[in-house]
C-alpha positions as CSV (number, residue, x, y, z in Angstrom):
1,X,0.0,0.0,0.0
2,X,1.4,3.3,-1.0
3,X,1.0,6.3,1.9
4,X,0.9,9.7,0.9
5,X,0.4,13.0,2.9
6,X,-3.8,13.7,3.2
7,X,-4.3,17.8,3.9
8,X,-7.8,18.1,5.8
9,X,-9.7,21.5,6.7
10,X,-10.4,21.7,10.8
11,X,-12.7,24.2,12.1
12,X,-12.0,26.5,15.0
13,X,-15.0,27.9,16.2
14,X,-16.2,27.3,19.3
15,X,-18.9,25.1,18.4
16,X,-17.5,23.2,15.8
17,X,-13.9,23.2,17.0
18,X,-11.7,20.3,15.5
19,X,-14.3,18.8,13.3
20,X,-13.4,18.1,9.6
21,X,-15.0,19.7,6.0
22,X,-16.3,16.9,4.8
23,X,-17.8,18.9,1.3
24,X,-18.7,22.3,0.0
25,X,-20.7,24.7,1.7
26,X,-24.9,24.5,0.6
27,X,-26.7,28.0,1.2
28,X,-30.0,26.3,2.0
29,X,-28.1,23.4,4.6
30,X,-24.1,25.1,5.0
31,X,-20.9,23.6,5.7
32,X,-20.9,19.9,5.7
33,X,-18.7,18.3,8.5
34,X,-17.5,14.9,10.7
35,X,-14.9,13.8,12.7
36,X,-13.7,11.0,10.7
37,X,-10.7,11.1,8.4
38,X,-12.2,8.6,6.2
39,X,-15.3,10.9,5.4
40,X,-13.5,14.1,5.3
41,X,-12.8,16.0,2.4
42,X,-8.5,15.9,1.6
43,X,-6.1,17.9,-0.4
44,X,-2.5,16.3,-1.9
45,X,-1.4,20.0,-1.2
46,X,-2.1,22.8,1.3
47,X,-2.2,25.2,-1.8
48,X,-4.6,23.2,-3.3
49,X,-7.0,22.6,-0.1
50,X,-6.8,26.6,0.0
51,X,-7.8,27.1,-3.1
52,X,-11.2,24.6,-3.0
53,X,-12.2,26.5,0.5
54,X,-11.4,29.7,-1.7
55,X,-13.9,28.4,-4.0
56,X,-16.7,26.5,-2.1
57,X,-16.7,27.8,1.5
58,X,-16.9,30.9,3.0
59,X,-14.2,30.2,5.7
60,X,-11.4,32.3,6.1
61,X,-7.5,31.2,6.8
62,X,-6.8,34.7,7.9
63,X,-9.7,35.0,10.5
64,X,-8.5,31.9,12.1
65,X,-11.9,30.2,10.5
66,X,-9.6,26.7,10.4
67,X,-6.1,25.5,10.2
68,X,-4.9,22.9,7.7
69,X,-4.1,19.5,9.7
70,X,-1.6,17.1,7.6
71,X,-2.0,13.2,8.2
72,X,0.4,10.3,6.3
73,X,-2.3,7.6,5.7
């Protein structure tokens, strides 16, 4: 089996703190999210993972919205 680095979006608010993204943000239902790696949404690249939040989420890096967790699964 071949490992690789997995880059996973974790959410600091208060009252999600440390869950995962699992998928894009829906308007009507708004951000998916678990606690299981499996489930979660990952990135080969913390550029990359930035971008799709960017893109699909209205999270923030630079409000401290989440932090980019690294696992080698």
């Amino acid at each position: 089996m071949e490992r690789s680095w997995h880059y996973f979006i974790v959410l600091n608010d208060k009252e999600r703190l440390g869950s995962l993204v699992e998928d894009a943000e829906v308007p009507e239902d708004g951000l998916p999210i678990c606690v299981d790696l499996n489930v979660a949404i990952s990135f080969p690249t913390p550029e990359e993972l930035n971008e799709w939040v960017k893109d699909n989420t209205s999270l923030s890096l630079s409000a401290g919205d989440y932090h980019i967790e690294g696992h080698y699964l």
